[in-house]
N, C-alpha and C positions, 0 to 999 in steps of 0.2 A: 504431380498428383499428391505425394505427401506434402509436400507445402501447404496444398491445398486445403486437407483436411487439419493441419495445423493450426495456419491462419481461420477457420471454422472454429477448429475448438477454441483459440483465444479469443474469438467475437462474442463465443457462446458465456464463457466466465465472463466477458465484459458485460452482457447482458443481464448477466446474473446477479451480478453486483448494483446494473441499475434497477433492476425489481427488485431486489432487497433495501436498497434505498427508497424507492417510492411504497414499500409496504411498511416500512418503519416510521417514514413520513404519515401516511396516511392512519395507522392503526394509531400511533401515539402510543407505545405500552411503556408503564414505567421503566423506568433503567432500573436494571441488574446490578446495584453496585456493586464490585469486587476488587479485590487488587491484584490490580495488574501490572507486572514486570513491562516496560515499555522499550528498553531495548529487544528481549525475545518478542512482545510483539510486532515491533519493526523488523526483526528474522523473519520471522513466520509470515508477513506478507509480501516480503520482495522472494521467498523462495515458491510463494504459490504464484506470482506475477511472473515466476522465471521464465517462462515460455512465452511469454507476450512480451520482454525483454529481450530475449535473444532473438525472435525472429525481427523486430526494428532497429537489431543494432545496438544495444543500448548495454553496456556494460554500469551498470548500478553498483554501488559500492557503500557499504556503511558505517560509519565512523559513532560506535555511541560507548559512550564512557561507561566506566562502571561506579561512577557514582551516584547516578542518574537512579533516584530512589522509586518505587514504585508507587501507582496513584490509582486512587478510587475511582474504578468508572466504568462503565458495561461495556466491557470488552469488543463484544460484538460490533456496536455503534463505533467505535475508537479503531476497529480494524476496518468496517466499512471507510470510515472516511479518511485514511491513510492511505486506504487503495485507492479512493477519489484523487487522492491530493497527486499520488504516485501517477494514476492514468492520465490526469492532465498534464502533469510535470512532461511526459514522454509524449501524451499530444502535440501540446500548444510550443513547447521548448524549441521545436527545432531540431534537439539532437537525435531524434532518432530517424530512422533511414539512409543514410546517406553515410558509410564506413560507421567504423567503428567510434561510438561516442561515450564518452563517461559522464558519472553525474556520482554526485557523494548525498545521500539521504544520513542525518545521524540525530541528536540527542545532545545537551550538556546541560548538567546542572549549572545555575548562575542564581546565587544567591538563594532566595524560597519559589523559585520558579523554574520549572522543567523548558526547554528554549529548543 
């Protein structure tokens, strides 16, 4: 039964995430520029994905430098689509469900481009 409503609440963020994607799409509102630290925001979205990670299995791991300077850009949009990129990653991958799987998400600066 907990499982149950577990697996519930991780469909329901997933869900959530693709309405906020199709209302961003469809409104069109300018971007927010701001700067944003992009390691803490790859922190702050594998720690709210934790629960939809731990119930497939999927031990995530993050490797981001700290030279990895921060960049203008509306936060918001940059978090939605890091959660896209993460929920396909653990879809489409293969590693998750079946034992215990890892994956390393991270960050490095290389030259005048975030990588």
């Amino acid at each position: 039964e907990r499982l149950g409503l577990e697996l519930a609440h991780v469909e329901a963020r997933r869900a959530w995430r693709t309405a906020q994607g199709l209302k961003l799409l469809l409104e069109d509102p300018p971007m927010a520029r701001q700067h944003v630290n992009l390691g803490d925001l790859l922190r702050q979205v594998v720690v709210n994905m934790s629960d939809e990670l731990r119930l497939v299995r999927v031990n995530l791991g993050l490797d981001v430098t700290a030279t990895v300077p921060g960049i203008q850009m509306d936060e918001g949009v940059l978090s939605l689509g890091i959660a896209s990129l993460l929920g396909a990653l653990v879809a489409y991958s293969g590693c998750g469900g079946v034992g215990n799987s890892g994956v390393t998400v991270g960050s490095r600066w290389i030259g005048r481009a975030a990588q």
